[in-house]
C-alpha positions in Angstrom: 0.0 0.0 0.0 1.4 3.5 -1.2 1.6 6.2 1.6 -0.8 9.4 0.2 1.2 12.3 -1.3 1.7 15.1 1.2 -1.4 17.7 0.8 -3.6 15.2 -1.4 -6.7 14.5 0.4 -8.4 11.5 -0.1 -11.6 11.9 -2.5 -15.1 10.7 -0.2 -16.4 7.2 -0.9 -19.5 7.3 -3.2 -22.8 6.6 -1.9 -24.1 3.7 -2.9 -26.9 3.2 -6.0 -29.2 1.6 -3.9 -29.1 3.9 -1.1 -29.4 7.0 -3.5 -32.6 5.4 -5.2 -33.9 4.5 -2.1 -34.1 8.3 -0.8 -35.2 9.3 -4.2 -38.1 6.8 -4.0 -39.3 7.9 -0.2 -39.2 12.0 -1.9 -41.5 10.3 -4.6 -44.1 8.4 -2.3 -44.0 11.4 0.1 -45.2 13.8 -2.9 -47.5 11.4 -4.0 -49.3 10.3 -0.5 -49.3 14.3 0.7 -51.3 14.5 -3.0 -53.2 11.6 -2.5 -54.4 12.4 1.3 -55.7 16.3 0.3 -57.7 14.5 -2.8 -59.1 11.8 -0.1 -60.1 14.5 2.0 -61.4 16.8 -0.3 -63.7 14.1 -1.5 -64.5 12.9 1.5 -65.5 16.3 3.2 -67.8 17.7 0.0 -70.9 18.9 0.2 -73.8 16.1 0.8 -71.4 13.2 1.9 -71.2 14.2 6.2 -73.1 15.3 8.4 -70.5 17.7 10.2 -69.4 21.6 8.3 -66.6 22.0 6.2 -63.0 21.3 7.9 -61.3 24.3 7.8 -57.6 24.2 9.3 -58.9 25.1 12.9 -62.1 23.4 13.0 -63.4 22.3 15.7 -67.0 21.4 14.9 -67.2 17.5 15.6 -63.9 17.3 16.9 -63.3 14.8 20.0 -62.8 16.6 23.5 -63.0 15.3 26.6 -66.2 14.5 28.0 -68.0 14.4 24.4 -70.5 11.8 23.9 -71.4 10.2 20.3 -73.2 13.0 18.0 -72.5 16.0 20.0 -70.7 18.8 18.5 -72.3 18.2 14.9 -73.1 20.8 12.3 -76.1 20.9 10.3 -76.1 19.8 7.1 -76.5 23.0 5.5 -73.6 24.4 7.0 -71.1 22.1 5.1 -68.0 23.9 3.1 -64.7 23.5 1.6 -63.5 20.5 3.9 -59.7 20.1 2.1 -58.7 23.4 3.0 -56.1 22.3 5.7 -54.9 18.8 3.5 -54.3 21.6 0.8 -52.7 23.9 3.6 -50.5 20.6 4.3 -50.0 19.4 1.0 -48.5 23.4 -0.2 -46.4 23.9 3.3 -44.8 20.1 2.2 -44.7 20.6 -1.1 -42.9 24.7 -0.1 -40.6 22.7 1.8 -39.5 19.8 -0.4 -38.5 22.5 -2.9 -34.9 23.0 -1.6 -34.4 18.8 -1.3 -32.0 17.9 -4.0 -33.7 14.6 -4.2 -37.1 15.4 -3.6 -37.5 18.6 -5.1 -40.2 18.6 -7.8 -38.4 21.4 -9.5 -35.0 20.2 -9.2 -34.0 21.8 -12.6 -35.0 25.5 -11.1 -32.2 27.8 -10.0 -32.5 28.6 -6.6 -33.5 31.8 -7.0 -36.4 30.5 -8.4 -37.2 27.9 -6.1 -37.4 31.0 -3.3 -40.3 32.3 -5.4 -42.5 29.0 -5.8 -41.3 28.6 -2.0 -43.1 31.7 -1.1 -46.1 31.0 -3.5 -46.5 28.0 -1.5 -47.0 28.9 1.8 -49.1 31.9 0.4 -51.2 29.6 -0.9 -51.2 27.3 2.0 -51.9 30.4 4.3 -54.7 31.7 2.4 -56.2 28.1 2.6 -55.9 28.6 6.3 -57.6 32.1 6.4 -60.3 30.5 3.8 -61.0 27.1 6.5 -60.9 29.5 9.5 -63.3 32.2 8.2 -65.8 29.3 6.9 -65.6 27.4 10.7 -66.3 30.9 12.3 -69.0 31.3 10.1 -71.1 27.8 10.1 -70.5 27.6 14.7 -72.2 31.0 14.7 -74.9 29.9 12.5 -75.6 27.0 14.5 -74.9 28.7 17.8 -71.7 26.5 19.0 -68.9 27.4 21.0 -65.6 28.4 19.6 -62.4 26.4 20.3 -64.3 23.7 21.9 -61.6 21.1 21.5 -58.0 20.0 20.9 -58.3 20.4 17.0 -59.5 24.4 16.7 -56.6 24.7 19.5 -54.1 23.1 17.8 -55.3 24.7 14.5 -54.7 28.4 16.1 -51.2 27.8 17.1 -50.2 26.4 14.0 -52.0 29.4 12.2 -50.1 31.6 14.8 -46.8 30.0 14.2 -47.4 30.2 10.8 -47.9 33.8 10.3 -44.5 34.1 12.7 -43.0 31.6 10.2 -44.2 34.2 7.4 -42.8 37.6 8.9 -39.7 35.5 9.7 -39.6 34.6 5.9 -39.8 38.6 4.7 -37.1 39.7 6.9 -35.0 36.9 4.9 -36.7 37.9 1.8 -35.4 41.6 2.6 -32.6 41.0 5.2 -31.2 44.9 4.6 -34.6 46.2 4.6 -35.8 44.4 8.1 -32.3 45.3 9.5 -31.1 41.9 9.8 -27.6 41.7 10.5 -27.2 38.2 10.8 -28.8 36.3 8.1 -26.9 32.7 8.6 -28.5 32.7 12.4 -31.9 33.8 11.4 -31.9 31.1 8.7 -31.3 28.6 11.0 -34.2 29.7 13.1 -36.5 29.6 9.8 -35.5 25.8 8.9 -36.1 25.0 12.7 -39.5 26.4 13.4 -40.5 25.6 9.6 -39.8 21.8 10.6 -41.7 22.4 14.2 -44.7 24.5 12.3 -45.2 21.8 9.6 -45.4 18.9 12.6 -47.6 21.3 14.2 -49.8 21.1 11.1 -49.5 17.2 11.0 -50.6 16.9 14.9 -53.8 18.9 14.1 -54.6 17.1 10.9 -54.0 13.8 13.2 -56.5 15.5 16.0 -58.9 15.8 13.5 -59.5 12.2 12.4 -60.7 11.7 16.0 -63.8 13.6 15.2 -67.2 11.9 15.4 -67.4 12.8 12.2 -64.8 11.8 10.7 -64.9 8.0 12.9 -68.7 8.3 11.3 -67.3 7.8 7.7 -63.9 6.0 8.2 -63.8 2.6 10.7 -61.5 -0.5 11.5 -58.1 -0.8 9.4 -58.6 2.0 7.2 -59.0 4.5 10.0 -55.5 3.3 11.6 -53.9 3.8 7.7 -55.4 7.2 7.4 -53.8 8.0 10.5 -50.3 6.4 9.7 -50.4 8.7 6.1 -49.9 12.3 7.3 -46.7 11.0 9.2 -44.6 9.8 6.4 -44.5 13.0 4.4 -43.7 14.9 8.2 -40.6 11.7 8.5 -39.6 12.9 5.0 -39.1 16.5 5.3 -37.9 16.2 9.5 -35.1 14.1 7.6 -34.5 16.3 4.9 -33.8 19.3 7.1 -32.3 17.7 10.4 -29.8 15.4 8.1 -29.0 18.1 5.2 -30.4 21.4 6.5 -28.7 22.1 10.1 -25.6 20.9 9.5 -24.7 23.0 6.8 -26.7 26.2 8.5 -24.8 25.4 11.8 -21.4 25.3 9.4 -22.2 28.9 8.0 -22.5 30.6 11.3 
């Protein structure tokens, strides 16, 4: 065995084909199951197929609590509305996030650049979703005369509607660092990518809250209730992956 040259630094080993396809292929599922979810619950929330009102982002209407017996805390039929507005608030905060994956990016061909601006048309879209579910849930429980955040899921859905507008503002001053009068930009990325991760499995614990909802239990029983429940996580494995293995590191490096 020849002893290496003096300054000559070894080149790193290659990662594996298998391993390399493998990631590719979980970016793939995760796109199409966070797809596949908002569909399914678009469909399944439509007008004329429940009994409960649309389930906007922080709904609460149906949703379990403690001490709720069967068929309390349902909405009349009338009242129904636009029940994927928070799989579509999940599916554009995933999709806003996958963006920057190098194996899961949709638009992988995109220069950065323009990956910030389909990043920030995104979550735009995702939060106007949010403002489109809340306003519709504040609407139908005054119409029907029911309390407001009458359970874990409406309280969930306002912090992750809080974080996310904190997530937003934290996302201009980036957007404008000289503007804002940021003077460290690495730092206040890190934060982003951190919080981003911790809004996103905010957004997945709500969704999760949800499908305890009488109303939801109504319509969905036995095995395909428990897989319902196992598919928000894998897109929220996905991206905690993408940003705690790729993300941090190299933010943490630049500060």
């Amino acid at each position: 065995m020849q002893p290496l040259e003096v300054g000559l630094v070894p080149a790193p080993a290659r990662e594996p084909r298998l391993s390399l396809w493998l990631r590719r292929g979980s970016g793939i599922l995760a796109h199409l199951v966070a797809l596949g979810f908002t569909i399914f619950l678009t469909a399944l929330s439509r007008p004329g197929t429940s009994e409960c009102a649309g389930r906007g982002l922080a709904a609460g209407g149906g949703a379990w609590r403690p001490g709720a017996g069967p068929g309390r805390g349902r909405a009349p039929r009338s009242l129904e509305g636009p029940g994927g507005a928070q799989g579509v608030f999940c599916l554009c905060m995933a999709e806003a996030i996958l963006l920057f994956s190098p194996e899961h990016s949709l638009f992988f061909f995109c220069s950065r650049k323009a990956r910030i601006r389909l990043h920030w048309a995104g979550q735009t879209l995702a939060i106007l979703c949010a403002a489109l579910g809340l306003g519709f849930i504040i609407l139908s429980r005054a119409r029907s005369e029911l309390p407001h955040l009458a359970s874990w899921h409406s309280w969930a859905g306002v912090v992750t509607l809080l974080a996310t507008g904190g997530q937003a503002l934290c996302g201009s001053c980036l957007l404008c660092p000289r503007a804002a009068g940021v003077s460290r930009v690495a730092r206040l990325k890190l934060y982003h990518l951190t919080c981003g991760l911790v809004v996103y499995l905010t957004a997945t614990v709500t969704v999760l809250l949800g499908m305890y909802s009488v109303w939801f239990q109504a319509q969905i029983k036995g095995t395909a209730w428990y897989l319902c429940l196992a598919l928000p996580l894998y897109p929220a494995l996905v991206i905690m992956h993408q940003i705690s293995s790729s993300y941090l590191p190299k933010k943490k490096m630049e500060m």
